[in-house]
C-alpha positions in Angstrom: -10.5 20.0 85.0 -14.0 20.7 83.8 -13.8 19.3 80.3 -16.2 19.5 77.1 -15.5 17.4 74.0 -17.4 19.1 71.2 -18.1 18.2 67.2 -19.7 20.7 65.6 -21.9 21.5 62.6 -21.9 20.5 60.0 -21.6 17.1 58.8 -23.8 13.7 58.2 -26.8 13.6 60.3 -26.1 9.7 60.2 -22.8 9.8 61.5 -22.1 9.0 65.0 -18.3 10.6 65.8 -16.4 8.2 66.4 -13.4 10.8 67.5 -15.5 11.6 70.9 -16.5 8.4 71.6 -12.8 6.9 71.0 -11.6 10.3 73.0 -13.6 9.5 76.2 -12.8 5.9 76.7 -9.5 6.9 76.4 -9.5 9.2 79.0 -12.0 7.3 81.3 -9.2 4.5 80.8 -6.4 6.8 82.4 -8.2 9.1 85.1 -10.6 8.1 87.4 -13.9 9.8 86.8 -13.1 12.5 85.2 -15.2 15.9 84.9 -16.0 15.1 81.2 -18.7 16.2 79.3 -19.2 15.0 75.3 -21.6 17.2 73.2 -22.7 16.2 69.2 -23.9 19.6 68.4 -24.0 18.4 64.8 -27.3 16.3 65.4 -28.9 18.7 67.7 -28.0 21.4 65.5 -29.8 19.2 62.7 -32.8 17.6 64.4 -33.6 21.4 65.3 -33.4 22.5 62.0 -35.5 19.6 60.6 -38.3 20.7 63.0 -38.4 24.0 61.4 -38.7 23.2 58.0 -41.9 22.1 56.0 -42.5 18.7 56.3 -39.5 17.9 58.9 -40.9 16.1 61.6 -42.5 13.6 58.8 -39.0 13.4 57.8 -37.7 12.7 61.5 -40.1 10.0 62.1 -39.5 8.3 58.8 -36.2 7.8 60.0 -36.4 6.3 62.9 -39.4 4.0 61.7 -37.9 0.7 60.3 -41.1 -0.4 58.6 -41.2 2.3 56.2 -37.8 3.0 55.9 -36.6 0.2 53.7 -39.1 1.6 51.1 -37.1 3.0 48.6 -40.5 4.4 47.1 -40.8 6.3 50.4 -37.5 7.1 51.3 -37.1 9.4 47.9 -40.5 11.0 49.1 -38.7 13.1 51.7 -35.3 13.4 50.1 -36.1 17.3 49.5 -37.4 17.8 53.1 -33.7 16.3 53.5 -32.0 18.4 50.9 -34.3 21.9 52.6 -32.7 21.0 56.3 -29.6 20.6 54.7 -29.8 24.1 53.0 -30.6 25.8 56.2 -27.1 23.7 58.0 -25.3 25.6 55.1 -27.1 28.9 55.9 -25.5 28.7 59.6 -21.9 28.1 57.9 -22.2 30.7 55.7 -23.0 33.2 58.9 -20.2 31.6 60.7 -17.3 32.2 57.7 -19.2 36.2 57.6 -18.3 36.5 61.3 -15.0 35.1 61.4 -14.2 36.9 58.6 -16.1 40.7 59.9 -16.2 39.6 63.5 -20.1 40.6 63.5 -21.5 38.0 65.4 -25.8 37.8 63.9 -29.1 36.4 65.0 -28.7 33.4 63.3 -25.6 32.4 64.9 -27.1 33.5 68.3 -29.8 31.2 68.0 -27.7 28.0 66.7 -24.4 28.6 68.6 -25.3 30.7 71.5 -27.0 28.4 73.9 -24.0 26.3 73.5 -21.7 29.1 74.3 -23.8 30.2 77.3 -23.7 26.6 78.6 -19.6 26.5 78.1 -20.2 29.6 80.1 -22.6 28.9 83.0 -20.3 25.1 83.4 -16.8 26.8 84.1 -15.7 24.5 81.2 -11.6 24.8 81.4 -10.4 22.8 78.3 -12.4 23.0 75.5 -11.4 20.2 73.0 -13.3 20.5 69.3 -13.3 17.1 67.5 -13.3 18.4 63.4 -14.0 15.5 60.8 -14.5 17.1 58.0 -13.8 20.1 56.4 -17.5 21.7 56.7 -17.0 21.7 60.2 -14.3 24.3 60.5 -16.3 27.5 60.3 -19.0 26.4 63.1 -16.0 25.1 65.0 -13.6 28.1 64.6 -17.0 30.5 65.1 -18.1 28.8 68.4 -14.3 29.1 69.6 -14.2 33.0 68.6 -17.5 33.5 70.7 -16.4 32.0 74.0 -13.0 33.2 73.7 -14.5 36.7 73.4 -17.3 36.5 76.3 -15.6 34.7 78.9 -12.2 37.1 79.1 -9.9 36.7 81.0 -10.9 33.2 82.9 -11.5 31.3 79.4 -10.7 27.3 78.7 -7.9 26.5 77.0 -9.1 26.1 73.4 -7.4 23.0 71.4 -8.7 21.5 67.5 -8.0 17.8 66.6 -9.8 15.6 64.2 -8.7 14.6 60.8 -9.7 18.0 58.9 -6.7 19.3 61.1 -4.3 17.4 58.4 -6.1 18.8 55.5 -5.7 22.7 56.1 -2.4 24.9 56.5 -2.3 24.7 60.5 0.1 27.3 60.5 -2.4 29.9 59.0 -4.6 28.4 61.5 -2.9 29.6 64.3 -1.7 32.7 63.0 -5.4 33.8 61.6 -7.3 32.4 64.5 -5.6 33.7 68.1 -8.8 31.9 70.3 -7.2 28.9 69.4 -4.4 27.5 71.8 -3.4 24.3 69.8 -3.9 22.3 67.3 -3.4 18.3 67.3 -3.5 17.2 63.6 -2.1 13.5 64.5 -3.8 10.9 67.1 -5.3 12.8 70.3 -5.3 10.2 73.0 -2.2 10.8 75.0 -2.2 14.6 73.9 -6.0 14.9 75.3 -5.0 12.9 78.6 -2.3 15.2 79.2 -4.5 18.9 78.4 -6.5 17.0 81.1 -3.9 16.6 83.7 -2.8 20.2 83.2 0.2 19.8 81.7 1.6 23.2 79.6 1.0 22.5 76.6 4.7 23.2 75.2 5.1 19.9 76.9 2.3 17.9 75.5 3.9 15.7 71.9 2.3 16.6 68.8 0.5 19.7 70.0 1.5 22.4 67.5 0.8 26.1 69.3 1.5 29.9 68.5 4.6 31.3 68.7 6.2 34.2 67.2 7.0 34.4 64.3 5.8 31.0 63.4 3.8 28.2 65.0 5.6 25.6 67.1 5.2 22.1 68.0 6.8 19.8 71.0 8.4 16.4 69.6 6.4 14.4 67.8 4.8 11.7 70.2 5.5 7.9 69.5 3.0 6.1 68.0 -0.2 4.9 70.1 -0.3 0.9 70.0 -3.6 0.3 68.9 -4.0 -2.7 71.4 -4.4 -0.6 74.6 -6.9 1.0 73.5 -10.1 1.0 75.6 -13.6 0.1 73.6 -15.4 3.4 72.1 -17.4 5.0 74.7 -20.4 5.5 72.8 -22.2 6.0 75.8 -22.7 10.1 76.0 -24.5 10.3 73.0 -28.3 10.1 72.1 -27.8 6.8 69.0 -32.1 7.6 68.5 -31.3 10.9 67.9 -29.2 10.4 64.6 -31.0 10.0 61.2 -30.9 5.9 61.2 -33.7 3.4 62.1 -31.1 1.7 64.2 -27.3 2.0 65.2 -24.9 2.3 62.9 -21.7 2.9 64.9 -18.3 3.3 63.2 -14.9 1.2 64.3 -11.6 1.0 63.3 -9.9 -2.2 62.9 -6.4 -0.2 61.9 -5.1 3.6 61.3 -3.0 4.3 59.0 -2.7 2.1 55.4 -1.7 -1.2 55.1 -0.8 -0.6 51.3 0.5 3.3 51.4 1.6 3.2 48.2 -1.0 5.3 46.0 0.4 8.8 44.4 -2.5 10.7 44.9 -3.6 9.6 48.4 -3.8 12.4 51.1 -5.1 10.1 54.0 -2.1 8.4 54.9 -0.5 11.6 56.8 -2.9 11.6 60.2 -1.0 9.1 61.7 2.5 8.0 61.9 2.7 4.3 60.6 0.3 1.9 60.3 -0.8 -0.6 63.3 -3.7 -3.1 64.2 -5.7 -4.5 66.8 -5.6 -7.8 67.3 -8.5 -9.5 65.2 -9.4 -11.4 69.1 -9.7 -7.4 70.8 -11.5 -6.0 67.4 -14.0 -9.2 67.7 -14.4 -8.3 71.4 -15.3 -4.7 70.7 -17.7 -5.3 68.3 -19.0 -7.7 70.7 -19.3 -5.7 73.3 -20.8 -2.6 71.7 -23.4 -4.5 69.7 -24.3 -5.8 73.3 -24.3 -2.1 75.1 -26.2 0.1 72.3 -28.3 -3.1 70.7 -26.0 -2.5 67.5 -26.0 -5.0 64.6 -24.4 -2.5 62.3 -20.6 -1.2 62.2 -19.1 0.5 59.5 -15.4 0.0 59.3 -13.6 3.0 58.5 -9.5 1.7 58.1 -8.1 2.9 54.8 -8.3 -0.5 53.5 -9.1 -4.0 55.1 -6.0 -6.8 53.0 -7.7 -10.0 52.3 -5.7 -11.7 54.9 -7.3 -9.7 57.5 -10.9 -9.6 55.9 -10.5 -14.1 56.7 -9.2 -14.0 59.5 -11.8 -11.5 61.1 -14.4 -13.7 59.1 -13.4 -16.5 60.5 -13.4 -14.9 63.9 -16.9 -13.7 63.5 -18.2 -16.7 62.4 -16.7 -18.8 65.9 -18.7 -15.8 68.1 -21.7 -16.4 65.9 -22.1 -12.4 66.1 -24.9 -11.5 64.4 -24.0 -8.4 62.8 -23.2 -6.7 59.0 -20.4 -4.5 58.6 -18.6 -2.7 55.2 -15.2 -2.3 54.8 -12.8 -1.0 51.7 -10.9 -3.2 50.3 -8.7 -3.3 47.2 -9.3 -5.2 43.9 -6.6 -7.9 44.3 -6.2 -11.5 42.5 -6.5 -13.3 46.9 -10.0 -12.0 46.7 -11.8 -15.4 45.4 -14.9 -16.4 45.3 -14.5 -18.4 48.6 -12.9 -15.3 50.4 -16.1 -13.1 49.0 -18.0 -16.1 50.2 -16.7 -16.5 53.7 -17.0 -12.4 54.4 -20.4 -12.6 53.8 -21.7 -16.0 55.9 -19.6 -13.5 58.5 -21.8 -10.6 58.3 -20.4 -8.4 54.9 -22.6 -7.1 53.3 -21.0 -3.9 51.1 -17.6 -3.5 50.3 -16.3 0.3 48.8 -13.9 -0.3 45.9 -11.1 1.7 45.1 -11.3 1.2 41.6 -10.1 4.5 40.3 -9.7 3.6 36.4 -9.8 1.5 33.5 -6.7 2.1 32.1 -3.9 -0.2 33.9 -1.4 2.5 32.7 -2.8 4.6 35.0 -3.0 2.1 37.6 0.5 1.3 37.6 1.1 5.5 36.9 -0.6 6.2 40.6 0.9 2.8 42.1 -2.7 1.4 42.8 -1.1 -2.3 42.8 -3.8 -3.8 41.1 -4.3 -5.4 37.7 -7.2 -4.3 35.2 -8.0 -8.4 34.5 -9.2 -9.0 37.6 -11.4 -6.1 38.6 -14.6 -7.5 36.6 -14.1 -10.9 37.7 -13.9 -9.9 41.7 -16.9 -7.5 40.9 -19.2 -10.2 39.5 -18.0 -12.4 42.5 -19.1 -10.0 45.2 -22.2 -9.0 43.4 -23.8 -12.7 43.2 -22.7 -13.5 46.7 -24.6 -10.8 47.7 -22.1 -8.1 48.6 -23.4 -4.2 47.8 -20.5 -2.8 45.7 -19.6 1.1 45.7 -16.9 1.5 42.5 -15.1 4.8 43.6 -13.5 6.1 40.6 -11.2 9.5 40.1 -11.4 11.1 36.5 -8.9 13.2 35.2 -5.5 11.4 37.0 -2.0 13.0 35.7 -1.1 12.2 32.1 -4.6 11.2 31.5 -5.1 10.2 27.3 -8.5 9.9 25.1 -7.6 5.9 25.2 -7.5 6.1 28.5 -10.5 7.6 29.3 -12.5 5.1 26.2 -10.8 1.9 28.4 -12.4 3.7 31.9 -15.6 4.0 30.2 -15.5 0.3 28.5 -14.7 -1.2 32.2 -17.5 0.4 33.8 -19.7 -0.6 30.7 -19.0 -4.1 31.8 -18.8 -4.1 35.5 -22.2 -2.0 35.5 -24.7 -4.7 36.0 -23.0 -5.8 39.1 -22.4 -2.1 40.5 -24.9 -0.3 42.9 -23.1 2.8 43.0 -20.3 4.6 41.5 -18.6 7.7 43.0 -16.9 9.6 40.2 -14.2 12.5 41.5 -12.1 15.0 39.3 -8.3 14.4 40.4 -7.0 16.5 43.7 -3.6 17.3 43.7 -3.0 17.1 47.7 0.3 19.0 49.2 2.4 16.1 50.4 1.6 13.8 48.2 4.0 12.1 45.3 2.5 13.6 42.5 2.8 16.7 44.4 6.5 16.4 45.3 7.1 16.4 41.8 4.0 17.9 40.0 6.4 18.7 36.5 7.4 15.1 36.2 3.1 14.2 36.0 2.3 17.0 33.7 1.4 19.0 36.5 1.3 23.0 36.9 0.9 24.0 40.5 -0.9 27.0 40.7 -2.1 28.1 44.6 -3.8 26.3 47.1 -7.4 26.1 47.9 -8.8 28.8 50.0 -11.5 27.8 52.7 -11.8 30.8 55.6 -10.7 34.2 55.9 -9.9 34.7 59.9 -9.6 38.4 60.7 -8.3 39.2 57.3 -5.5 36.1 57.2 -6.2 33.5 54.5 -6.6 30.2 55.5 -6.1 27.2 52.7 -6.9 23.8 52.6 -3.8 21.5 51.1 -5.4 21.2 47.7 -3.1 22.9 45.3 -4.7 24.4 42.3 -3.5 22.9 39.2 -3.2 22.7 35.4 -2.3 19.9 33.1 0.5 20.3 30.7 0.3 19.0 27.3 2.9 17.0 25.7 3.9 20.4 23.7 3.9 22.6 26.9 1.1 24.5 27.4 -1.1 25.0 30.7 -4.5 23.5 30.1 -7.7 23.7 32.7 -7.7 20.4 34.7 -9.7 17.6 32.6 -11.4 15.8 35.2 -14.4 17.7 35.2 -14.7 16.9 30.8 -13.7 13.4 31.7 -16.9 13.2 34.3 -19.3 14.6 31.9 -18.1 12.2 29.1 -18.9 9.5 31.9 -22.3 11.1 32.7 -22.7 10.6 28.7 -21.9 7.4 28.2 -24.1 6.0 31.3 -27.3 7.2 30.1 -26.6 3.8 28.1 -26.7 1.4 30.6 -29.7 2.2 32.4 -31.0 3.3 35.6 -28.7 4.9 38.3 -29.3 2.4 41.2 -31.5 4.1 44.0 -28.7 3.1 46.6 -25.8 5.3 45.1 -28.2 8.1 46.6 -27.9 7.4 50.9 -25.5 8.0 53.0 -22.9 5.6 53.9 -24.9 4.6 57.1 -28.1 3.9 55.3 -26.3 2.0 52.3 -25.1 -0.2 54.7 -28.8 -0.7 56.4 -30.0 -1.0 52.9 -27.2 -3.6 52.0 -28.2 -5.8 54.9 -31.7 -5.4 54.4 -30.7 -6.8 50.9 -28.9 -9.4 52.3 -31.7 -10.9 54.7 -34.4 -10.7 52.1 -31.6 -13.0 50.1 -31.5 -10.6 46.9 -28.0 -9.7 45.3 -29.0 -7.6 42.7 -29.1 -3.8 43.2 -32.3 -2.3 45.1 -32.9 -0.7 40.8 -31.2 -3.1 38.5 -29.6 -1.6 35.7 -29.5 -2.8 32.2 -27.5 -5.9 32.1 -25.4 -5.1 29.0 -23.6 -1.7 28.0 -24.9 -0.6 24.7 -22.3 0.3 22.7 
């Protein structure tokens, strides 16, 4: 069966999709040479844009030039070349939501989209499987869909969505707004992918949800995928120059699914069924063997979290290979991480770690079931930063039951951990359908209110599975969310401690280059340093 695995506009230029490349091996691993063909329109789509705009080939060759890349006072030169190419990506989604919404299909999209469609055309492509990431993909994806389905009546390929943006929209207004689109996978793809291959109906394929009057339907669920038969990425279809690094960056997972699971507010727990791991021996032998076939010293480890226990013995691991490689992971803020721990990941090759801090106040820690105590978040902070590890604080303003104290201990912590931060994400609250604090919004302080709108498909809504929501005070009434006064009181206060470090401005990919680039010039203090003390 003539096959094309597609990702589609418009996400990171730095990211390499790890979805296809995991996708293909998979399939490669189960049929003999099969009629496959994997297309990142994402970064062609991007690269052709940056060509068009002032200053964009400059921009292209500073990326892929490692002796000027690492200069931060260069780099911020053609961030607005980057921001321009960016605006035009947004340009092409905007047409796409108009013609999925109006059905006019326009110039713009002719340009960007068409040659792709005319190839799916001139191919005979049969199954046509769209890999979506991240919700800005969905519009380009569901456009580029609408388009074939309409021009190559009545011999069209089966049309099928997976990816992890699948789990954050309503699939059921999906399929009833969107009737190009045969199935949707919103769980793991592997099996489910082998078997649209094969030709089996799809009513018969696990996990597949598909149309059916009056409401969409989906076969048994499938069991889940051990993660240790799992072939090695196949990287291998697309361009790695072509993506906005110097050199690879190539993402790998070690697990799916989290380890701890336990958070109220987390949404990223329901794209797979439980959690599983490789075996630290098969992960080390992956990331052997890809840094071998694409000249790759950089991985970026995408698992929900990496437990301490894991994060020595891959260290450990690493260290008996002698691999010669940096990687990130996420990890959480827990008493196990010591000195000697943060110590050990780095002789290994860590060289940023993302921190789910979330908040000062360790009544709101134990509130949203973080499982981690307030007293040890400065001291593993100021352990990691003079080792030499880039730390990213991610913090979420405006959680349920939020108080002024609350918010005054947030702001203290981050007064104290600043010196040894190089970036902080700061997030207003999402109340995500599903989740605890969802299940029972009134016992929070929470007022649902709708859900999020993203597309209209031929006149049907489609929503995302954010709820709208207000707070309720302790005397009843419905106030306006107050993460967003909560951020600005943060943006405030951190005028204070000095300069916002230049790193908390790339891309994860390039944080990572930047981090290691750190590492081997044997700094460990942030590329800008901020003011060592909080002023009060």
């Amino acid at each position: 069966m003539k096959t094309l695995l597609l990702f589609p506009p418009a996400a990171s230029p730095t990211y390499v999709p790890l979805g296809l490349a995991s996708l293909a091996a998979y399939l490669r691993s189960q049929v003999s040479s099969p009629d496959l063909t994997v297309l990142d329109l994402n970064i062609a789509h991007w690269r052709s844009q940056a060509l068009l705009v002032p200053q964009g080939p400059a921009l292209l060759n500073f990326l892929q030039q490692r002796s000027c890349f690492y200069d931060p006072q260069q780099y911020r030169q053609h961030q607005s070349t980057w921001a321009l190419v960016n605006q035009a990506c947004s340009e092409l989604q905007r047409a796409a939501e108009a013609y999925l919404e109006t059905g006019t299909w326009c110039e713009r999209l002719e340009q960007e989209l068409g040659p792709t469609v005319q190839q799916i055309r001139d191919t005979g492509i049969e199954l046509l499987g769209l890999s979506i990431m991240y919700l800005d993909q969905m519009a380009c994806g569901l456009a580029l869909t609408r388009r074939v389905h309409e021009l190559m009546q009545p011999h069209r390929p089966l049309c099928v969505l997976g990816g992890a943006a699948l789990c954050a929209v309503q699939v059921n207004e999906l399929l009833q707004g969107a009737d190009f689109i045969d199935a949707v996978l919103p769980g793991e793809g592997e099996n489910a992918f082998v078997q649209l291959y094969q030709g089996v109906p799809i009513e018969q394929i696990p996990g597949l949800l598909r149309r059916t009057q009056p409401h969409p339907k989906t076969s048994p669920e499938p069991a889940s995928l051990s993660l240790v038969t799992l072939p090695v990425p196949d990287f291998t279809d697309l361009a790695l120059a072509d993506y906005a690094n110097p050199e690879p960056v190539l993402p790998v997972v070690l697990s799916r699914h989290c380890a701890w699971a336990r958070c109220r507010f987390c949404a990223h727990n329901h794209s797979f069924a439980d959690h599983r791991s490789k075996t630290i021996e098969q992960f080390v032998d992956e990331l052997q063997t890809l840094s071998l076939r694409h000249h790759c010293r950089h991985f970026y480890l995408a698992d929900q979290y990496l437990p301490t226990a894991a994060l020595v013995e891959l260290s450990h691991a690493l260290m008996q290979r002698n691999l010669d490689i940096k990687f990130h992971c996420m990890a959480r803020l827990t008493a196990d991480l010591t000195p000697d721990v943060l110590e050990l990941a780095v002789r290994a090759g860590c060289c940023w770690i993302s921190w789910g801090v979330e908040t000062g106040s360790q009544r709101l820690l134990n509130l949203v079931r973080k499982g981690i105590r307030r007293e040890h978040i400065e001291r593993i902070l100021q352990d990691s930063h003079h080792v030499g590890i880039t730390n990213l604080l991610m913090m979420i303003f405006g959680l349920p039951t939020s108080r002024p104290e609350d918010l005054d201990q947030t702001l203290d912590l981050l007064g104290e951990v600043y010196p040894y931060a190089d970036a902080i994400t700061a997030s207003s609250f999402v109340l995500f359908q599903g989740t605890p604090f969802a299940q029972n919004p009134e016992r929070f302080q929470l007022a649902v209110t709708g859900l999020e709108p993203l597309l209209t498909l031929n006149g049907h809504p489609l929503h995302t599975t954010r709820h709208h929501h207000q707070d309720i005070t302790t005397d009843g009434r419905h106030t306006a969310p107050i993460g967003p006064m909560e951020i600005s009181q943060w943006h405030q206060r951190r005028r204070w401690y000095g300069p916002i470090p230049f790193t908390e401005s790339l891309p994860c990919e390039h944080l990572l280059l930047y981090s290691a680039e750190r590492q081997a010039q044997g700094h460990n203090r942030p590329v800008t340093p901020p003011a060592p003390k909080r002023v009060a």
